[in-house]
N, C-alpha and C positions, 0 to 999 in steps of 0.2 A: 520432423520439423516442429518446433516447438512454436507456437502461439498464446497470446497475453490478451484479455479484452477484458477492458476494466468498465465500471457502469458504478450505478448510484450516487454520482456527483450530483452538486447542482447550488440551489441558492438558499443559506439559512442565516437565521439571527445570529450577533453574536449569544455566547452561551448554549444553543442549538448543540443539536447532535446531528450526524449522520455514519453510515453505514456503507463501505465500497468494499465491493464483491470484483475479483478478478477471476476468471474463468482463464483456464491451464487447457487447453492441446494438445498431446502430442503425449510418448509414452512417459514410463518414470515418474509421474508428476513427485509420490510419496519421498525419492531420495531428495530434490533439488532443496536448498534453501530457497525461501521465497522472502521476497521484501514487498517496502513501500515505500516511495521516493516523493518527494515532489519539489516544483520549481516554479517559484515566482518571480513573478514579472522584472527582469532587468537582475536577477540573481542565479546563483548556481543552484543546478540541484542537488537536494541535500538528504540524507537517509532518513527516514521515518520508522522504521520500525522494519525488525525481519526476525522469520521466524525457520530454525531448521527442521531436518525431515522426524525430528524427536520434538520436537514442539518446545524445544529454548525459544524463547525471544528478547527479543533485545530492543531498545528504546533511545530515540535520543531524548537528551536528556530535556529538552523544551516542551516534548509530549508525556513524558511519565507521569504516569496515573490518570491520566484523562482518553487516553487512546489504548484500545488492544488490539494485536494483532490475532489472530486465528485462523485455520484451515480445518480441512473439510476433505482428506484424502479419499473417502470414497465418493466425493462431490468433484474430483479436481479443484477445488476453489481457495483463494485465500481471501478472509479479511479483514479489513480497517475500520474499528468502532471506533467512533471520532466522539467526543462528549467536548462540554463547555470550550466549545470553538471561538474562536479571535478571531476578528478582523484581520490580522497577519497574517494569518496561517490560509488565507486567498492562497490557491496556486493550482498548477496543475498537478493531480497526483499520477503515478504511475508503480504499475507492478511489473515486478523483477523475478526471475526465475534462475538460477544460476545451481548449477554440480558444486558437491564439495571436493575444493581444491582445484576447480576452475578457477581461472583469471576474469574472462568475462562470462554475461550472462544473455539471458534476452529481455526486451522492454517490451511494455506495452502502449498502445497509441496515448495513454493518461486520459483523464475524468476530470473536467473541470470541477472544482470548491469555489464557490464564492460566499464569502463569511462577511453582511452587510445586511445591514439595520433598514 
């Protein structure tokens, strides 16, 4: 059984950085694609950034160049370097674990961001 526990939310300026570490469970971690999602208030969630078991990543396009994703295969870990943050970009974040060529995956409980002056 695969488990997700995400951490290093919290509250920064805009422009602020921070840093969310998801912590992986269960076997496999190296094959799975991992992501990072998140969902604001009154909105869908929406993909952030994912990265596969070869270390591609991929970005939506409202984070490129301000955010990286990374992991940490001998750590189980993935994560979300978040740089010159917005005010929008408030939300819950959450990581994502999924097989390639699965349909679905698994979530994590998400890490509050609050991005506010």
């Amino acid at each position: 059984q695969v488990q997700l526990v995400e951490s290093g939310g919290g509250l920064v300026q805009p422009g602020g950085s921070l840093r969310l570490s998801c912590a992986y469970s269960g076997s496999m971690f190296s094959i799975y694609t991992m992501g990072w999602y998140r969902q604001a208030p009154g909105k869908q969630r929406e993909l952030v950034a994912t990265i596969t078991s070869g270390g591609s990543a991929n970005y939506a396009d409202s984070v490129k160049g301000r955010f990286t994703i990374s992991r940490d295969n001998a750590k189980n870990t993935v994560y979300l370097q978040m740089n010159s943050l917005k005010p929008e970009e408030t939300a819950v974040y959450y990581c994502h674990a999924k097989k390639p060529s699965y349909t679905f995956g698994y979530w994590g409980q998400g890490t509050q961001v609050l991005v506010s002056s």
